[in-house]
Backbone atoms as SQL, in Angstrom:
CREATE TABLE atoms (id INTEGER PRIMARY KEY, chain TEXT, resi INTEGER, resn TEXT, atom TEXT, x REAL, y REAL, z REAL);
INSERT INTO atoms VALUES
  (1, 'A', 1, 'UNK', 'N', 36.719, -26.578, 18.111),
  (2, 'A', 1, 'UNK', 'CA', 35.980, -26.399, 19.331),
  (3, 'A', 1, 'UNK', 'C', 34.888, -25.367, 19.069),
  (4, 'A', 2, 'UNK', 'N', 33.413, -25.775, 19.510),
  (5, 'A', 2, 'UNK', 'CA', 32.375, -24.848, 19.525),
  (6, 'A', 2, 'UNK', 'C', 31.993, -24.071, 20.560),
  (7, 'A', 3, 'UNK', 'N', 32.179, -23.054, 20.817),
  (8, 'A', 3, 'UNK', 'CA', 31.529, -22.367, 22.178),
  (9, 'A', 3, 'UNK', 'C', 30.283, -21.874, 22.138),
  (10, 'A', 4, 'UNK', 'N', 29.115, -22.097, 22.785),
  (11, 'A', 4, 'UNK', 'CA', 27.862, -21.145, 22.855),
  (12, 'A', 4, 'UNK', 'C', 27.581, -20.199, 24.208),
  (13, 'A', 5, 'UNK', 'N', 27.772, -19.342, 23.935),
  (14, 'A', 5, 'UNK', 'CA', 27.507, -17.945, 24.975),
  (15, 'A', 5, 'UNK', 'C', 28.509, -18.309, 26.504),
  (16, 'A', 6, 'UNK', 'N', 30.068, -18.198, 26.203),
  (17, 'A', 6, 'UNK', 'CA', 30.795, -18.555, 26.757),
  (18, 'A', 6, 'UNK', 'C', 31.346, -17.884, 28.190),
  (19, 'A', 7, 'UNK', 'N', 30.977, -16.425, 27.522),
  (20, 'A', 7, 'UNK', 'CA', 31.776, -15.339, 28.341),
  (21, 'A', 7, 'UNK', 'C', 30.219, -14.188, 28.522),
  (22, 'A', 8, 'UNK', 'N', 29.314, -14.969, 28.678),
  (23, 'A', 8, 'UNK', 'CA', 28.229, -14.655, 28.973),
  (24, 'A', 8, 'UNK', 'C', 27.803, -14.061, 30.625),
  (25, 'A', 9, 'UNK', 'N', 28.554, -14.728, 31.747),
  (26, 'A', 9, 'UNK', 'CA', 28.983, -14.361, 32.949),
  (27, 'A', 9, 'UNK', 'C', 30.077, -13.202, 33.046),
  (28, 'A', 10, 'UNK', 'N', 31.011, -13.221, 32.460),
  (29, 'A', 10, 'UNK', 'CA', 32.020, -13.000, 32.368),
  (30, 'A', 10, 'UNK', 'C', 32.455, -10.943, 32.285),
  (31, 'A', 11, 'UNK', 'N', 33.184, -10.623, 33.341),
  (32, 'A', 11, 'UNK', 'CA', 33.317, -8.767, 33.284),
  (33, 'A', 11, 'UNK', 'C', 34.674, -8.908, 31.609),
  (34, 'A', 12, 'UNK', 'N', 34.380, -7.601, 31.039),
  (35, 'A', 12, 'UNK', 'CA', 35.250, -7.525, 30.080),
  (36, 'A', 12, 'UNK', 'C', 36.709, -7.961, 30.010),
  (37, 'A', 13, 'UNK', 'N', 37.391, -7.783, 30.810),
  (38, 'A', 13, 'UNK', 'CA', 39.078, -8.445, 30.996),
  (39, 'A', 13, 'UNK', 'C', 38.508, -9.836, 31.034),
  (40, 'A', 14, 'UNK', 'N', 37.936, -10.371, 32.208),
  (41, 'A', 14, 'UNK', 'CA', 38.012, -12.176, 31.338),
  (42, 'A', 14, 'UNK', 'C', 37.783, -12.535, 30.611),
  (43, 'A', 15, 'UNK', 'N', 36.541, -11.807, 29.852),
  (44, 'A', 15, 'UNK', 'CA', 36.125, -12.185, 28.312),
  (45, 'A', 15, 'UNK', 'C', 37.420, -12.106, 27.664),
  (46, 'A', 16, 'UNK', 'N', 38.339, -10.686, 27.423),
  (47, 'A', 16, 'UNK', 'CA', 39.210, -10.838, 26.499),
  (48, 'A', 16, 'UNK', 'C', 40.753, -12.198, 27.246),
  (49, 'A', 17, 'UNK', 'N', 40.995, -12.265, 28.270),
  (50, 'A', 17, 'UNK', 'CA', 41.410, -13.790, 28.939),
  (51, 'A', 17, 'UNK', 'C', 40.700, -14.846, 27.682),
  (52, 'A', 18, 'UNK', 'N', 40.181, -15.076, 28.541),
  (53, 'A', 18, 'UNK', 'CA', 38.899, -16.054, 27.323),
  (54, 'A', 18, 'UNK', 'C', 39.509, -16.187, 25.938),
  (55, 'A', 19, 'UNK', 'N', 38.810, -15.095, 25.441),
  (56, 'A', 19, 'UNK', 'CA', 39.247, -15.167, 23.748),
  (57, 'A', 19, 'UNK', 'C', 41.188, -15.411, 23.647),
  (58, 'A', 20, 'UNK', 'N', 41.749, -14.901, 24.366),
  (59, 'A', 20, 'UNK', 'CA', 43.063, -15.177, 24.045),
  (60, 'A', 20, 'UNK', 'C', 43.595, -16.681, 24.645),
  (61, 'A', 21, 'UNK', 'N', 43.300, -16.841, 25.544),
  (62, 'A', 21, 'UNK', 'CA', 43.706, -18.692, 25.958),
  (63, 'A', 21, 'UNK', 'C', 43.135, -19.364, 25.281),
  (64, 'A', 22, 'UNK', 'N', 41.664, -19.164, 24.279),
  (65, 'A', 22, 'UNK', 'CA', 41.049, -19.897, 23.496),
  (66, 'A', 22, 'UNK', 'C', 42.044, -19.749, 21.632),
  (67, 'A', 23, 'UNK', 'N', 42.633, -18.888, 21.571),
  (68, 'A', 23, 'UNK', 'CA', 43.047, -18.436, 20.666),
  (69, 'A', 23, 'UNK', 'C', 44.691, -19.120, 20.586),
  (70, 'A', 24, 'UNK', 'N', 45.442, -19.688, 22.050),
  (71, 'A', 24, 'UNK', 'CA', 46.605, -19.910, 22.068),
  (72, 'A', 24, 'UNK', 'C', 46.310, -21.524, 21.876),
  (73, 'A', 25, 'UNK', 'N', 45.504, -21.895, 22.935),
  (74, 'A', 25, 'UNK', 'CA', 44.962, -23.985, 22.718),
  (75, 'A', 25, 'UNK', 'C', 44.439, -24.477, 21.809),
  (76, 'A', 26, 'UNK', 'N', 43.031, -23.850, 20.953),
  (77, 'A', 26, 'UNK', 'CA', 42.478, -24.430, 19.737),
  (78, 'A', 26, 'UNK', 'C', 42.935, -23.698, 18.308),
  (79, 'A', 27, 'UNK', 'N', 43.710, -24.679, 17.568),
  (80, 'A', 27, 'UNK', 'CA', 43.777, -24.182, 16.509),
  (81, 'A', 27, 'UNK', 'C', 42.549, -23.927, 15.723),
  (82, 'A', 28, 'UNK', 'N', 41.219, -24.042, 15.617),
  (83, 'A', 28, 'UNK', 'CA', 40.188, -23.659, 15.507),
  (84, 'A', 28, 'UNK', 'C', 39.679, -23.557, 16.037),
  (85, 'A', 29, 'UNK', 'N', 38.425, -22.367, 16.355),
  (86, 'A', 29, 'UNK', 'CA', 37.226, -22.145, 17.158),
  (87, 'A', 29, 'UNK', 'C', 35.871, -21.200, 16.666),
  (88, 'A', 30, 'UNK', 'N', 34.957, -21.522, 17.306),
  (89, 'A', 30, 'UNK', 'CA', 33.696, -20.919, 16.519),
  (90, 'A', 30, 'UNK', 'C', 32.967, -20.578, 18.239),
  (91, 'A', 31, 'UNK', 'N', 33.117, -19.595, 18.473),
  (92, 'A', 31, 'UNK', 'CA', 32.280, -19.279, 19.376),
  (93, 'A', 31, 'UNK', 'C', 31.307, -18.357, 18.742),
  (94, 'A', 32, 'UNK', 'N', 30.201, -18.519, 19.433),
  (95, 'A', 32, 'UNK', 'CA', 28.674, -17.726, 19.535),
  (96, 'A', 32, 'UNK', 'C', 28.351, -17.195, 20.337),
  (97, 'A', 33, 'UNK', 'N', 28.348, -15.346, 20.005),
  (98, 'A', 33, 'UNK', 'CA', 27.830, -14.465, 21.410),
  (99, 'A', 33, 'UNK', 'C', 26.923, -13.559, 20.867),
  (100, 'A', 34, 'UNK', 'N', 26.203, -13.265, 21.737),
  (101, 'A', 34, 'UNK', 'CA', 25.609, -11.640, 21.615),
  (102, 'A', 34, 'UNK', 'C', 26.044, -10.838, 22.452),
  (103, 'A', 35, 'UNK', 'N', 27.089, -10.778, 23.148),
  (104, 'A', 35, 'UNK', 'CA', 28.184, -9.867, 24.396),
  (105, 'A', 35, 'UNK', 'C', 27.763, -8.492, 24.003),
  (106, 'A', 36, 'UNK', 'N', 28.643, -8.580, 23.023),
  (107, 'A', 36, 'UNK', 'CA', 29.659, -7.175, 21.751),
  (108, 'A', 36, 'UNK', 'C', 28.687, -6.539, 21.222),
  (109, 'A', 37, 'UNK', 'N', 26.845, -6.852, 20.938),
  (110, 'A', 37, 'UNK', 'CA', 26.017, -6.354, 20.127),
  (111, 'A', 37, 'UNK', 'C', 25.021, -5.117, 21.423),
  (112, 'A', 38, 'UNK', 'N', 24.811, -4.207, 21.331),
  (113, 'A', 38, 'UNK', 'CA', 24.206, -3.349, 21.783),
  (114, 'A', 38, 'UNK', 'C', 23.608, -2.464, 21.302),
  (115, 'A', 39, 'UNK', 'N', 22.039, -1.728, 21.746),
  (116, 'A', 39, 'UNK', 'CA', 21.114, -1.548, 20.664),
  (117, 'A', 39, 'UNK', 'C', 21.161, -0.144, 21.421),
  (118, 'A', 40, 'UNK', 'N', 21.090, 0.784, 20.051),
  (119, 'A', 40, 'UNK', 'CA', 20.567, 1.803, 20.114),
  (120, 'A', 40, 'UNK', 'C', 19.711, 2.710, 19.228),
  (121, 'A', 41, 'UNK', 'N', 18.952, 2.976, 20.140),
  (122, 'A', 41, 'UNK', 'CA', 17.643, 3.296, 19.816),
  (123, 'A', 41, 'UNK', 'C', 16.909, 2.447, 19.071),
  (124, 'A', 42, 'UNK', 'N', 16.377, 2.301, 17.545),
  (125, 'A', 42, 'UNK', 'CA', 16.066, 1.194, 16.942),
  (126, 'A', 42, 'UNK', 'C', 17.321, 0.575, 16.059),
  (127, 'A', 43, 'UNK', 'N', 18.445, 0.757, 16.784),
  (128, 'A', 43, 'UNK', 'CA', 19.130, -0.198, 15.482),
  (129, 'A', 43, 'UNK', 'C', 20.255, -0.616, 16.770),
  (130, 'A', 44, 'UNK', 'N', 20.865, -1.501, 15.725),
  (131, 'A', 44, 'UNK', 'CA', 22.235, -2.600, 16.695),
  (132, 'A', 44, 'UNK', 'C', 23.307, -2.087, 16.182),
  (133, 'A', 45, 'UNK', 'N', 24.437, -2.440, 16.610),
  (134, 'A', 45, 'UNK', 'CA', 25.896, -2.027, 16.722),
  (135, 'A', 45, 'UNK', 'C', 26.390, -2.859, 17.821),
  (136, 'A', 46, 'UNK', 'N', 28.114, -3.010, 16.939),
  (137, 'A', 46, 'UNK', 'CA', 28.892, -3.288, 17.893),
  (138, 'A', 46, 'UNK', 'C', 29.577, -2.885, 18.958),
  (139, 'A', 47, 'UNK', 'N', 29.736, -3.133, 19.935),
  (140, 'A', 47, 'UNK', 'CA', 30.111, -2.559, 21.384),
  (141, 'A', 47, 'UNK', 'C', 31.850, -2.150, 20.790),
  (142, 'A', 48, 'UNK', 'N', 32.200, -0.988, 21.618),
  (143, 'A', 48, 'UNK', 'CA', 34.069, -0.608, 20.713),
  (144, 'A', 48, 'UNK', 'C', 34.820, -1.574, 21.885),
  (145, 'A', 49, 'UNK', 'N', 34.293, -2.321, 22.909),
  (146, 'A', 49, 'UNK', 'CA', 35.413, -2.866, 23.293),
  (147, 'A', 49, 'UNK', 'C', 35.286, -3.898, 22.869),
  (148, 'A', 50, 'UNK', 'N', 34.608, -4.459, 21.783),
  (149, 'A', 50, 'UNK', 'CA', 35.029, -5.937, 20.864),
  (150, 'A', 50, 'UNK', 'C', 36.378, -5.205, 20.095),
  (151, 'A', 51, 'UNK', 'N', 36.928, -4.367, 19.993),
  (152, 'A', 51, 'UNK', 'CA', 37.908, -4.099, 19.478),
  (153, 'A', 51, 'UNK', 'C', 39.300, -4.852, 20.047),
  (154, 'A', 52, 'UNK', 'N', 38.958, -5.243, 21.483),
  (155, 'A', 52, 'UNK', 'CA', 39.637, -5.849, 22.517),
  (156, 'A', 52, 'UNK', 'C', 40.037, -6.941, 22.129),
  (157, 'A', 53, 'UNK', 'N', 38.939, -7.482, 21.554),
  (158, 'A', 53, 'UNK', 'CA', 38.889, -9.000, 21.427),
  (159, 'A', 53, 'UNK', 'C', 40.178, -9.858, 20.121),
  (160, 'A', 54, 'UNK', 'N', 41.029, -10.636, 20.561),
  (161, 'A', 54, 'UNK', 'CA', 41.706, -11.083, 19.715),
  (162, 'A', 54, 'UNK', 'C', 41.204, -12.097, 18.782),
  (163, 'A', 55, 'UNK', 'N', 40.788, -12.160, 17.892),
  (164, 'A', 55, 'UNK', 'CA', 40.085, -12.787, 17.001),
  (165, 'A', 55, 'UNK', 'C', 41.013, -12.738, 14.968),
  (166, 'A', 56, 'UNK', 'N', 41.095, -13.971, 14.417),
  (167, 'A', 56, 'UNK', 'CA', 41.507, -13.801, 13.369),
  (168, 'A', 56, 'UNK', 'C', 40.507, -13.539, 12.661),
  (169, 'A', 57, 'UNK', 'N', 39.231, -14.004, 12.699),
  (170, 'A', 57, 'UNK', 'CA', 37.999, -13.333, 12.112),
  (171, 'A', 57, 'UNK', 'C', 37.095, -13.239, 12.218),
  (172, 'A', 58, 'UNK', 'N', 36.467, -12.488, 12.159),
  (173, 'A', 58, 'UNK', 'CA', 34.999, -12.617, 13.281),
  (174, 'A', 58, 'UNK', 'C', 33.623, -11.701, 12.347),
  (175, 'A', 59, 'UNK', 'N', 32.810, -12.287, 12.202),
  (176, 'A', 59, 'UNK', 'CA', 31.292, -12.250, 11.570),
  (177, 'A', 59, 'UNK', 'C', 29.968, -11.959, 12.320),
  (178, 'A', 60, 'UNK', 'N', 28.995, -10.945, 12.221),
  (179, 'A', 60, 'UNK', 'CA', 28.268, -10.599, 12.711),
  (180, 'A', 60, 'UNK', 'C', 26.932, -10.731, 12.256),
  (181, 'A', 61, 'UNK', 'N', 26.285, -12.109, 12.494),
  (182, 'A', 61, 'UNK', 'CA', 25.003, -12.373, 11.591),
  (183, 'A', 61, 'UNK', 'C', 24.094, -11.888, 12.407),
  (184, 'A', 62, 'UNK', 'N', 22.919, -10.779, 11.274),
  (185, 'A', 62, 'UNK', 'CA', 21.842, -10.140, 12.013),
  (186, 'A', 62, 'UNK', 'C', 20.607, -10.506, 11.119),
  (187, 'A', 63, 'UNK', 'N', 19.503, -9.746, 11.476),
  (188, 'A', 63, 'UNK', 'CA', 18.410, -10.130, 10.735),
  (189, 'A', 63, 'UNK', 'C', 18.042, -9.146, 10.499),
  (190, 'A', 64, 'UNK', 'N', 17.812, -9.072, 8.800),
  (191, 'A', 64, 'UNK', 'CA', 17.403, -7.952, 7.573),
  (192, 'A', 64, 'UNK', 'C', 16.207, -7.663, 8.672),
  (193, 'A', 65, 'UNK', 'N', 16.272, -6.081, 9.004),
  (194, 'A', 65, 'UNK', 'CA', 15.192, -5.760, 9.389),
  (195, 'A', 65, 'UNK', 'C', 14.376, -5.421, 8.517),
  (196, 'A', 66, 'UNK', 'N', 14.783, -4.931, 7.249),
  (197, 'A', 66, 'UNK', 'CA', 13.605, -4.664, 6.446),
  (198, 'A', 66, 'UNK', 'C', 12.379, -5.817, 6.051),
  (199, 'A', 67, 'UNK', 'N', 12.504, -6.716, 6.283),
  (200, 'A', 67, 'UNK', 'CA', 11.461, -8.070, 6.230),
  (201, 'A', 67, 'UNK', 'C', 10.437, -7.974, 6.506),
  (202, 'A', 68, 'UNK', 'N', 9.722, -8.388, 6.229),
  (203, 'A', 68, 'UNK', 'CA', 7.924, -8.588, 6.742),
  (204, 'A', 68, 'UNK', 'C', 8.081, -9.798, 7.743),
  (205, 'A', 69, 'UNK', 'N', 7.559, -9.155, 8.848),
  (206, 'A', 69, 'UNK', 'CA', 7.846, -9.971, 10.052),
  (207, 'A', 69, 'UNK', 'C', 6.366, -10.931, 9.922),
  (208, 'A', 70, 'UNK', 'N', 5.390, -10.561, 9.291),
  (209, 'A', 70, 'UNK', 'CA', 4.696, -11.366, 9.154),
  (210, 'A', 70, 'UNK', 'C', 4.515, -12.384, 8.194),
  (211, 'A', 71, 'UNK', 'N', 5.265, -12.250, 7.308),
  (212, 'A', 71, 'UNK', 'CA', 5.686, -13.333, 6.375),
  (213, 'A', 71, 'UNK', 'C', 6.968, -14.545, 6.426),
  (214, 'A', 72, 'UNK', 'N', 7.017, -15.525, 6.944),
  (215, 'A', 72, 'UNK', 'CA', 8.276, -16.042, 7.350),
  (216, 'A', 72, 'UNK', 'C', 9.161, -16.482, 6.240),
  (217, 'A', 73, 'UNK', 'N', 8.956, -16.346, 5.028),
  (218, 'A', 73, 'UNK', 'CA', 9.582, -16.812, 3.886),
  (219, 'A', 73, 'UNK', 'C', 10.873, -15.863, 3.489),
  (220, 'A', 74, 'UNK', 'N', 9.902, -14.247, 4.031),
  (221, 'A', 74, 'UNK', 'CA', 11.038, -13.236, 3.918),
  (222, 'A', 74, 'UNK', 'C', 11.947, -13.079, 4.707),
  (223, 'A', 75, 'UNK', 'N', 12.265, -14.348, 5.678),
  (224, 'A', 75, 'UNK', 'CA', 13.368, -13.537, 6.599),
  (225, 'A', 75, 'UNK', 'C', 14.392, -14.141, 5.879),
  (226, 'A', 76, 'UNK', 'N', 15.267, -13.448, 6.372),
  (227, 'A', 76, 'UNK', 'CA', 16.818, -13.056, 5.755),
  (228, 'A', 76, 'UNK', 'C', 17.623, -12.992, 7.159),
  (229, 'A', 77, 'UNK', 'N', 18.961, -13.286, 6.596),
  (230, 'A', 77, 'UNK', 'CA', 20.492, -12.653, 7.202),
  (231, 'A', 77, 'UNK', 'C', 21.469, -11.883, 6.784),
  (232, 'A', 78, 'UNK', 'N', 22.183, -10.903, 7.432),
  (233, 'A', 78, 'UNK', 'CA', 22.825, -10.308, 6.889),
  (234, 'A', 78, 'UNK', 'C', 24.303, -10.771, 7.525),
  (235, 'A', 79, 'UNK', 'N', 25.192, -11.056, 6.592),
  (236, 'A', 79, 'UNK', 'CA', 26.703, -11.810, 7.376),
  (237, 'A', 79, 'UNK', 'C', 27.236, -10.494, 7.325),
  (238, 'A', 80, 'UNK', 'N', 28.092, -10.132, 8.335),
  (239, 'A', 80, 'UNK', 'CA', 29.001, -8.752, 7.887),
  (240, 'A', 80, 'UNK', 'C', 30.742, -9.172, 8.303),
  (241, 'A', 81, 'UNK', 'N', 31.577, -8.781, 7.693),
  (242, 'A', 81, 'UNK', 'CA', 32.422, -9.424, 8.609),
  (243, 'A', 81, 'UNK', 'C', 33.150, -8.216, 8.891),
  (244, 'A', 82, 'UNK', 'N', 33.631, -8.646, 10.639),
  (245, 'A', 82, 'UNK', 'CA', 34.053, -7.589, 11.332),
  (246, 'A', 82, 'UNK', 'C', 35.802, -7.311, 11.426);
């Protein structure tokens, strides 16, 4: 099962609802959020209540800021896993 921006409505206790009823019915799942990511000052980080989140593994793809934004050949990703 694929989810895209699921718990996007959603106050923190249903999100983590969410992730755990999704976690008990699909033996696989791939959801996609930007919830958990929050910026400070010029850089991103993860929010500490994704700590909440029941997840067997979970990956945080961002974009190499060091890139030349005017060159599109240089963009990049960075996978991190969380």
């Amino acid at each position: 099962m694929i989810f895209d921006a699921p718990i996007s409505e959603f106050d923190h206790a249903k999100s983590i609802e969410f992730f755990s009823l999704a976690k008990e019915n699909f033996e696989q799942s791939i959801v996609l959020m930007k919830n958990y990511i929050v910026k400070s000052g010029n850089t991103y980080r993860i929010d500490e209540d994704f700590k909440d989140v029941n997840a067997d593994t979970a990956y945080w793809v961002k974009l190499d800021e060091s890139i030349d934004h005017t060159v599109l050949n240089t963009v990049e990703s960075i996978i991190v896993k969380l």
